[in-house]
N, CA and C atoms as a LAMMPS dump frame, in Angstrom:
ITEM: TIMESTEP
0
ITEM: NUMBER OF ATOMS
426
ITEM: BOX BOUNDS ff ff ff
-5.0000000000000000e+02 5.0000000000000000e+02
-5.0000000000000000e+02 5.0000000000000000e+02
-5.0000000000000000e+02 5.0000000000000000e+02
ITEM: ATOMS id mol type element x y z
1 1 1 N -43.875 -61.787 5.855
2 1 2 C -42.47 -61.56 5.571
3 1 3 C -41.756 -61.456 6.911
4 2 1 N -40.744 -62.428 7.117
5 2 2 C -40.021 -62.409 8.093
6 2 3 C -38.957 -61.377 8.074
7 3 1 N -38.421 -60.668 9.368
8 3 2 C -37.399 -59.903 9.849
9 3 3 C -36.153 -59.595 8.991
10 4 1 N -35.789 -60.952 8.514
11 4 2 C -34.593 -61.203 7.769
12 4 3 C -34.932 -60.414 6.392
13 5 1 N -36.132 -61.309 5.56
14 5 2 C -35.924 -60.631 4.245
15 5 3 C -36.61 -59.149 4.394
16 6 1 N -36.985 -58.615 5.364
17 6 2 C -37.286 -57.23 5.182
18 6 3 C -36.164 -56.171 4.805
19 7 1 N -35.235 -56.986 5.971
20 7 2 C -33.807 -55.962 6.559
21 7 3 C -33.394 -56.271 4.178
22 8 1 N -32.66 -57.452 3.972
23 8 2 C -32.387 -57.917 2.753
24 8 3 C -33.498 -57.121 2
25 9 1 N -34.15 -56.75 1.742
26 9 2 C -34.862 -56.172 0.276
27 9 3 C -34.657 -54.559 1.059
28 10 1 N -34.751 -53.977 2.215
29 10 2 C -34.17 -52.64 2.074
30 10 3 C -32.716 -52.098 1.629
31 11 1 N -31.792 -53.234 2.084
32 11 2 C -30.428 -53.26 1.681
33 11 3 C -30.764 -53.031 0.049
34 12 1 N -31.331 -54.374 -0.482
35 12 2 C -30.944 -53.978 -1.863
36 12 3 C -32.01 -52.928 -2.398
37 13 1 N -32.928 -52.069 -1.768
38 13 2 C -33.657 -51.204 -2.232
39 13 3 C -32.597 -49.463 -2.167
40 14 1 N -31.709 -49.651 -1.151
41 14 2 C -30.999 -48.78 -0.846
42 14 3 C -29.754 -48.422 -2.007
43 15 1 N -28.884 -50.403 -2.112
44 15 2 C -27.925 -50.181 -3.454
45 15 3 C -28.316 -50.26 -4.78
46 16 1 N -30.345 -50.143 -5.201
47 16 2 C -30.417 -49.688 -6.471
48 16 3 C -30.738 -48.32 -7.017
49 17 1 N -31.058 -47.479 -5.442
50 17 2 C -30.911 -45.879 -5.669
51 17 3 C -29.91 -45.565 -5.441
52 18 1 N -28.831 -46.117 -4.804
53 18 2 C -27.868 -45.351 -4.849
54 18 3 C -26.77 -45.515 -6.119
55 19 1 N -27.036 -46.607 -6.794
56 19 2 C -26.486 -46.772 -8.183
57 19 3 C -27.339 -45.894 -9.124
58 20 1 N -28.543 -45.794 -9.077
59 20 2 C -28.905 -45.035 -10.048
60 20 3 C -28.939 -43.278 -10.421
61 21 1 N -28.749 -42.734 -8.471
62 21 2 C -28.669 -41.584 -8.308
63 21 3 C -27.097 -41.156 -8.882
64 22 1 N -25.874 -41.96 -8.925
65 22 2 C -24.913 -41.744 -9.326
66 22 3 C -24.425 -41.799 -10.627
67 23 1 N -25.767 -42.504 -11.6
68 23 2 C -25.26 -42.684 -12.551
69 23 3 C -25.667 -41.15 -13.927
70 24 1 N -26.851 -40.598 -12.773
71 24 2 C -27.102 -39.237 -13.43
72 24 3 C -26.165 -37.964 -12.805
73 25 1 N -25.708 -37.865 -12.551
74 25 2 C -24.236 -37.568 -12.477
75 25 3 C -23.587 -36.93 -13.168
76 26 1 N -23.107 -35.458 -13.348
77 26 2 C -22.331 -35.336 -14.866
78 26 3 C -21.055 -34.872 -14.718
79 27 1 N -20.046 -34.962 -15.198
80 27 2 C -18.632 -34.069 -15.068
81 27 3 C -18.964 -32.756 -15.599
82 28 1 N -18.445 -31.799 -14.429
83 28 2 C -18.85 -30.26 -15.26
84 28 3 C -17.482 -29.773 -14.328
85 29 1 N -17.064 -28.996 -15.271
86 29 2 C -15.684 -28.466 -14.743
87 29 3 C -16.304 -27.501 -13.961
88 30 1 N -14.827 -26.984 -13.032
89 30 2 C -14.909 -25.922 -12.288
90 30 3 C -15.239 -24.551 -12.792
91 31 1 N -14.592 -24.671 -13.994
92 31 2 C -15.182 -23.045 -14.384
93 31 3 C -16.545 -22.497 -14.826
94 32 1 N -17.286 -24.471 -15.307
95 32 2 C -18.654 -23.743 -15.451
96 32 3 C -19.538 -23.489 -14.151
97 33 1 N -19.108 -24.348 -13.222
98 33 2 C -20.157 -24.354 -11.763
99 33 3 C -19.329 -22.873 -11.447
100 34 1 N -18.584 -21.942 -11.24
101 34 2 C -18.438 -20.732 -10.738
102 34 3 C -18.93 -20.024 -11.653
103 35 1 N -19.153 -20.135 -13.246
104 35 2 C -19.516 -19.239 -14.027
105 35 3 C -18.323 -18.39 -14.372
106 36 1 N -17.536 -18.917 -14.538
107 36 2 C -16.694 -17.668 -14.651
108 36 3 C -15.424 -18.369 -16.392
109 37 1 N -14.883 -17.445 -16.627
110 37 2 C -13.232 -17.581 -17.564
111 37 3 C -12.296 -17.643 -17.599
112 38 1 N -11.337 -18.594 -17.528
113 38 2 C -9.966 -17.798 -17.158
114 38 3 C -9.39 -17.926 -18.351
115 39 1 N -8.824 -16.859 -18.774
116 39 2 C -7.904 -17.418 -19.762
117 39 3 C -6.467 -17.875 -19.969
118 40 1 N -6.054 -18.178 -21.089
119 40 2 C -4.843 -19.422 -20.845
120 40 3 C -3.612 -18.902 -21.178
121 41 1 N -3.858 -17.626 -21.102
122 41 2 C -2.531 -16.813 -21.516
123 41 3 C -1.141 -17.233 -20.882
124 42 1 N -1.331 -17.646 -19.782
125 42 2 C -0.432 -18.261 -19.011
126 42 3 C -0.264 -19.016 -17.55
127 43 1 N 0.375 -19.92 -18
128 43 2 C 0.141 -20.915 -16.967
129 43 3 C 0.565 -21.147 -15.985
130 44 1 N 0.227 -21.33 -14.93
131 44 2 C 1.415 -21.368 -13.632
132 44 3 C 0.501 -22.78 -12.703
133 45 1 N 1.119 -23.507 -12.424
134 45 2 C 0.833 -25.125 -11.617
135 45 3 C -0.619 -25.23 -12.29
136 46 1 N -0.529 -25.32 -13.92
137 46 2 C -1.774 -26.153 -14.733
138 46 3 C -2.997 -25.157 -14.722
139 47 1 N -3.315 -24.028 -14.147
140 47 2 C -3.931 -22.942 -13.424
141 47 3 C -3.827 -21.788 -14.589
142 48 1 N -4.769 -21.204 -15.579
143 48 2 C -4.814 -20.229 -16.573
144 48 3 C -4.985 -18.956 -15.797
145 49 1 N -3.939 -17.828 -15.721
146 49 2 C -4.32 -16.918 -15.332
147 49 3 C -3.244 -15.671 -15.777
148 50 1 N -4.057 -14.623 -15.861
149 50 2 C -3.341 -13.332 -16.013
150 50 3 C -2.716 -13.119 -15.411
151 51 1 N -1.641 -12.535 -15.655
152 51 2 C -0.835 -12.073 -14.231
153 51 3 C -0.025 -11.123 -14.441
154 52 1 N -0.321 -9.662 -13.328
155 52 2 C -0.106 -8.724 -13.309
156 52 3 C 0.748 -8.094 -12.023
157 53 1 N 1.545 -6.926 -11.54
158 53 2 C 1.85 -6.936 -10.569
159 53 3 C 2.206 -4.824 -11.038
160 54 1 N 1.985 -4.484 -9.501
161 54 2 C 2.354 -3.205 -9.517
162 54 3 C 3.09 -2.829 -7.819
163 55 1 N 3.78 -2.172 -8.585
164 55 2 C 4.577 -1.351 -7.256
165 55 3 C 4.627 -0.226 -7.019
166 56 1 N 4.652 0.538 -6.336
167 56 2 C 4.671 2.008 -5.994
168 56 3 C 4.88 2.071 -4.73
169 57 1 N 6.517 2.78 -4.589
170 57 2 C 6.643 3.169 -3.034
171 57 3 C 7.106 4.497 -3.484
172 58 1 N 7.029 5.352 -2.563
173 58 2 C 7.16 6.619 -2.679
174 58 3 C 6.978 7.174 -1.191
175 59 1 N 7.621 8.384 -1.38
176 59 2 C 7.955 9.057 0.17
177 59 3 C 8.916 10.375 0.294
178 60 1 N 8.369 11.626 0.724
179 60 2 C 8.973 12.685 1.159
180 60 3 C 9.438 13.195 2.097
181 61 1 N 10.543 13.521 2.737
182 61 2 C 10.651 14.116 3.674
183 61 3 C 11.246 15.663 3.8
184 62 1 N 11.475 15.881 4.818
185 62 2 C 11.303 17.494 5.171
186 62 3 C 11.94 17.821 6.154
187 63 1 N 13.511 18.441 6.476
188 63 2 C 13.938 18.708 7.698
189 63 3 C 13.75 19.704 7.907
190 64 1 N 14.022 20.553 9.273
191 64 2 C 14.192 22.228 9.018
192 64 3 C 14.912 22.743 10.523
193 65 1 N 15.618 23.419 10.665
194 65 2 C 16.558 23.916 12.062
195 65 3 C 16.781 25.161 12.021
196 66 1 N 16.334 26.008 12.324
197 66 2 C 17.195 27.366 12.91
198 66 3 C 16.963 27.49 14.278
199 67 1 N 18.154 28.148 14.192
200 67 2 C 18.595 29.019 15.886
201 67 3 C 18.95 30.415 15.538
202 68 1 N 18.511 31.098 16.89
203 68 2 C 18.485 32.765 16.966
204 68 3 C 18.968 32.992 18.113
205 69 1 N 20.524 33.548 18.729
206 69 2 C 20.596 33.927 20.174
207 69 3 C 21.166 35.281 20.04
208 70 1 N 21.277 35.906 21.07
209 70 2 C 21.434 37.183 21.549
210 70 3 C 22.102 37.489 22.641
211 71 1 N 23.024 38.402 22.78
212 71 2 C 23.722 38.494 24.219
213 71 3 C 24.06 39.977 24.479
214 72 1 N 24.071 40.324 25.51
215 72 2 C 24.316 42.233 25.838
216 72 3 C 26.04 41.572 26.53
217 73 1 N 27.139 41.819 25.731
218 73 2 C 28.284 41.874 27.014
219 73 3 C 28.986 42.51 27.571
220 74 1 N 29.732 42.726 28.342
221 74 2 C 30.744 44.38 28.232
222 74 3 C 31.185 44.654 27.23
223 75 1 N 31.515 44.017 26.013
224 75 2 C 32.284 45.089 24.84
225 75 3 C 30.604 44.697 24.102
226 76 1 N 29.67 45.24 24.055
227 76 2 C 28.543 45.564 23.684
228 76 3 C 27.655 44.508 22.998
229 77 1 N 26.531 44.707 22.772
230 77 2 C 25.726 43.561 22.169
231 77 3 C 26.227 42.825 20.718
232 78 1 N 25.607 41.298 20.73
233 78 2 C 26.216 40.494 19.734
234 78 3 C 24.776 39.804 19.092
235 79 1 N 24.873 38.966 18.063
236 79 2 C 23.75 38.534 18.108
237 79 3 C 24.234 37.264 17.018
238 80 1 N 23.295 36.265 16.671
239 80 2 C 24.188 35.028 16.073
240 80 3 C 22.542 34.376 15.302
241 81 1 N 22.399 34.026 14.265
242 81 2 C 21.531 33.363 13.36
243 81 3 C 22.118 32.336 12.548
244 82 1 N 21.409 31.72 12.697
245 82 2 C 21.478 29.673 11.618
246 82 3 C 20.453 29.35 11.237
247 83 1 N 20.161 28.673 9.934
248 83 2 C 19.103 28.132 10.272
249 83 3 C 19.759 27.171 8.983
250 84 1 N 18.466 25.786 8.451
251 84 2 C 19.227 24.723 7.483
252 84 3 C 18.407 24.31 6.926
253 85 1 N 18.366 23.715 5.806
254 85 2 C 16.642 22.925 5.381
255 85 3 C 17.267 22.166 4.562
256 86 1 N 16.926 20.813 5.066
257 86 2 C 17.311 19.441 3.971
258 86 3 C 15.54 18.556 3.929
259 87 1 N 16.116 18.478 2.614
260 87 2 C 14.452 18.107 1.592
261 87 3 C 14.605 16.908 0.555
262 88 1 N 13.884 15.852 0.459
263 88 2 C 14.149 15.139 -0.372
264 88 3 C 13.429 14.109 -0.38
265 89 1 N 12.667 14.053 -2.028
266 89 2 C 11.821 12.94 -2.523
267 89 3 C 12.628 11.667 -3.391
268 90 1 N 11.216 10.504 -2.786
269 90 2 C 12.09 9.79 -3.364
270 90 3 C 11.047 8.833 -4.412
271 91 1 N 10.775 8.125 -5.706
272 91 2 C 9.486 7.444 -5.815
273 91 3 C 10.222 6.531 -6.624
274 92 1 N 9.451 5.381 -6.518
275 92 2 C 9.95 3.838 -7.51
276 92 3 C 8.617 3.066 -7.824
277 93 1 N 8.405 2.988 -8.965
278 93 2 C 7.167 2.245 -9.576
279 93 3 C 7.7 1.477 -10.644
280 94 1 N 7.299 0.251 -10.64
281 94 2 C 7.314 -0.697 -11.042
282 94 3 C 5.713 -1.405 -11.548
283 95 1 N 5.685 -1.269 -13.028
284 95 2 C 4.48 -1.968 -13.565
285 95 3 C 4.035 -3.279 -14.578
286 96 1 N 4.161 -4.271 -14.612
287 96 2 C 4.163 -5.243 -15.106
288 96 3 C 3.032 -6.003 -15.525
289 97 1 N 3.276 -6.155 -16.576
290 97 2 C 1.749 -7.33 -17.407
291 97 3 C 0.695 -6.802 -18.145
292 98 1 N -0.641 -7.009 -18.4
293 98 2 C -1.152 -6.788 -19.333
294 98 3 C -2.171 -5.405 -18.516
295 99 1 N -2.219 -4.422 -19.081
296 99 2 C -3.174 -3.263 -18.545
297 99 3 C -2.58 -3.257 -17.291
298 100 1 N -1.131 -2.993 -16.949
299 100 2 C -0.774 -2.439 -16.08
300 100 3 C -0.431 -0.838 -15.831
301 101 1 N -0.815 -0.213 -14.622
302 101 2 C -0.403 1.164 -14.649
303 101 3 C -0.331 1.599 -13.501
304 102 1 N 0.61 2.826 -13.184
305 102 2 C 1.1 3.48 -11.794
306 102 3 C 1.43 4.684 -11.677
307 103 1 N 0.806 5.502 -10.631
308 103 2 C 1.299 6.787 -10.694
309 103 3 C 2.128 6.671 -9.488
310 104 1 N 3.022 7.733 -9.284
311 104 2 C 3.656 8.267 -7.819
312 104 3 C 3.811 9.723 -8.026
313 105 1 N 3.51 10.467 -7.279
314 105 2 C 3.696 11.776 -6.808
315 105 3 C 4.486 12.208 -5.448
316 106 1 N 5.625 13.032 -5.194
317 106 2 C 6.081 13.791 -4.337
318 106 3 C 6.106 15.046 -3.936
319 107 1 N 6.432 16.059 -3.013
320 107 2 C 5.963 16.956 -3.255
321 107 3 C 6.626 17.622 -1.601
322 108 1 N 7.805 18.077 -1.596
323 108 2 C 8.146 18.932 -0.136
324 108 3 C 8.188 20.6 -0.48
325 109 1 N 8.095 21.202 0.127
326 109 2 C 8.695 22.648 0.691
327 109 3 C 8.624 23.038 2.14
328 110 1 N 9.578 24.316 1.93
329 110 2 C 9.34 24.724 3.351
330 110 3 C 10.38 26.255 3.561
331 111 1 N 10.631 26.696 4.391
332 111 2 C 11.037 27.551 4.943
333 111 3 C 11.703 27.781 5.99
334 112 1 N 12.624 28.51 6.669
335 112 2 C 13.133 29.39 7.824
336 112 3 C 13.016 30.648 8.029
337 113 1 N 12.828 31.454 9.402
338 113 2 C 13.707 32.647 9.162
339 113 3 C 13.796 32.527 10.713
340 114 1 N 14.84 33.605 10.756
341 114 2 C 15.037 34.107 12.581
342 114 3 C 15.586 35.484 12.238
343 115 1 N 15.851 35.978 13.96
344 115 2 C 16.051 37.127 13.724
345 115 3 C 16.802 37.162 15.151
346 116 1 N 17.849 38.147 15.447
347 116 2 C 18.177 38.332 16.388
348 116 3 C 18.219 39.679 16.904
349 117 1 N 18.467 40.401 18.138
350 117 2 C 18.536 41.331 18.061
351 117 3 C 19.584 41.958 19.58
352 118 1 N 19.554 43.287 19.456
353 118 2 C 20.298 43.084 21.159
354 118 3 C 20.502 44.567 21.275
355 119 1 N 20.423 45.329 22.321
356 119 2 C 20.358 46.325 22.694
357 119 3 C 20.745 46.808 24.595
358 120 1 N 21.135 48.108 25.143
359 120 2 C 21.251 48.361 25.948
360 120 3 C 20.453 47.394 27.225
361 121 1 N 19.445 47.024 27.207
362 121 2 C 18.578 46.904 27.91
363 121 3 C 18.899 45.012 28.154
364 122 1 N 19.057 44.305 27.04
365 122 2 C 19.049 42.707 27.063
366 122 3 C 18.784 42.605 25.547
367 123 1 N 18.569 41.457 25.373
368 123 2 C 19.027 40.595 24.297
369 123 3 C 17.405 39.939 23.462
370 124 1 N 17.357 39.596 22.535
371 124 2 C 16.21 38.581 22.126
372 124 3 C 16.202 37.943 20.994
373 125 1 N 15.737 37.008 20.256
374 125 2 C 15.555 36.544 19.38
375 125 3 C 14.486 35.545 18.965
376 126 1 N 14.051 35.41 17.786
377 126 2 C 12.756 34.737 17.603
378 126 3 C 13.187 33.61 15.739
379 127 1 N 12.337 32.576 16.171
380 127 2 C 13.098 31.874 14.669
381 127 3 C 11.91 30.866 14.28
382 128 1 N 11.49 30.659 13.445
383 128 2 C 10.097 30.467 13.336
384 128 3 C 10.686 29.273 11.217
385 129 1 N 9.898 28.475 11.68
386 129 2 C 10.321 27.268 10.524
387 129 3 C 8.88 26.285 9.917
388 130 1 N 8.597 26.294 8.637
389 130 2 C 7.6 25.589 8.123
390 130 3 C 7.372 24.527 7.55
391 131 1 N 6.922 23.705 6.955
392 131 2 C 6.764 22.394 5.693
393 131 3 C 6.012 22.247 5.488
394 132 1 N 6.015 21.386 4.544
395 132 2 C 4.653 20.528 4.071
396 132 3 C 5.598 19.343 3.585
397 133 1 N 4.922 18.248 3.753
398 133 2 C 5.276 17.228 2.244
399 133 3 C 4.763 16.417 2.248
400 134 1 N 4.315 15.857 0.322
401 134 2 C 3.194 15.075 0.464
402 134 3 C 3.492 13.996 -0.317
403 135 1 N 2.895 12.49 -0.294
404 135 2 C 3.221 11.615 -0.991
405 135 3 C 2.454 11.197 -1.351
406 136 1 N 2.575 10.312 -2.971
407 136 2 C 0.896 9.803 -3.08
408 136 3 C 1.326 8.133 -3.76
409 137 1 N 1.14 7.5 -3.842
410 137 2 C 1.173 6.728 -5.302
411 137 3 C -0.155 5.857 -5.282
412 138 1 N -0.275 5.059 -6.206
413 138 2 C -1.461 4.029 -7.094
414 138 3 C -1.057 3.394 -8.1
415 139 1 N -2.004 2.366 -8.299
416 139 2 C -1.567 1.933 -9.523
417 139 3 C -2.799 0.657 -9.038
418 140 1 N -2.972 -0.006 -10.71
419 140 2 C -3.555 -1.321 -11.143
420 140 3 C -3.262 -1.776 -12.346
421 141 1 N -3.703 -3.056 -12.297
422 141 2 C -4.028 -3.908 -13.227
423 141 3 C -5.018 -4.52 -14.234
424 142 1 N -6.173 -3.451 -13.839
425 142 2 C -7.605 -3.72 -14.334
426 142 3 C -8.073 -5.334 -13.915
């Protein structure tokens, strides 16, 4: 067997496996090769899928200010106290679609005090201020 028909009978030994390897072949959709379901509840670009969405923003805050001064003057001691507390929660949840759910929680306090005082000798004062505040939220879709 000469050069020529060797090269010629591998050629066509090559295009009768490769016709036959293609012809076992099967169409199998995408959802069975992942194994998986989607269902067709609704459709978005030909694509079956649930669709769910959750929101939760939430957020507390907590101011707090006092002042305490004191003074000895010639017409005799004086003394002067302030203090202020601004507080305020705020939460927005938004839950949508099938087995949707959301919590939000807020949660500030707090406190002031001062004190002033003043006497022969000099003057003093002390003013002392606290908080907390806490925020939480969550939520899903199962």
């Amino acid at each position: 067997m000469n050069a020529t028909k060797f090269v010629v009978l591998l050629i066509f030994v090559g295009v009768v496996c490769a016709n036959v390897g293609a012809r076992q072949l099967e169409e199998v959709s995408k959802e069975t090769k992942l194994g998986i379901s989607i269902p067709k509840t609704v459709t978005t670009n030909g694509l079956g899928a649930e669709l769910g969405t959750v929101i939760v923003d939430t957020y507390a805050t907590n101011n707090e200010n006092s002042d305490a001064s004191a003074a000895a003057g010639p017409r005799g001691p004086s003394a002067d106290t302030s203090g202020s507390v601004y507080k305020s929660t705020y939460g927005y949840v938004r839950a949508e679609g099938p087995n949707a759910r959301a919590d939000s929680i807020s949660y500030a306090a707090g406190g002031t005090t001062s004190g002033a005082a003043a006497g022969p000798n000099g003057a003093g004062g002390s003013s002392t201020a606290q908080g907390v505040a806490y925020s939480n939220g969550s939520g899903d879709t199962d």
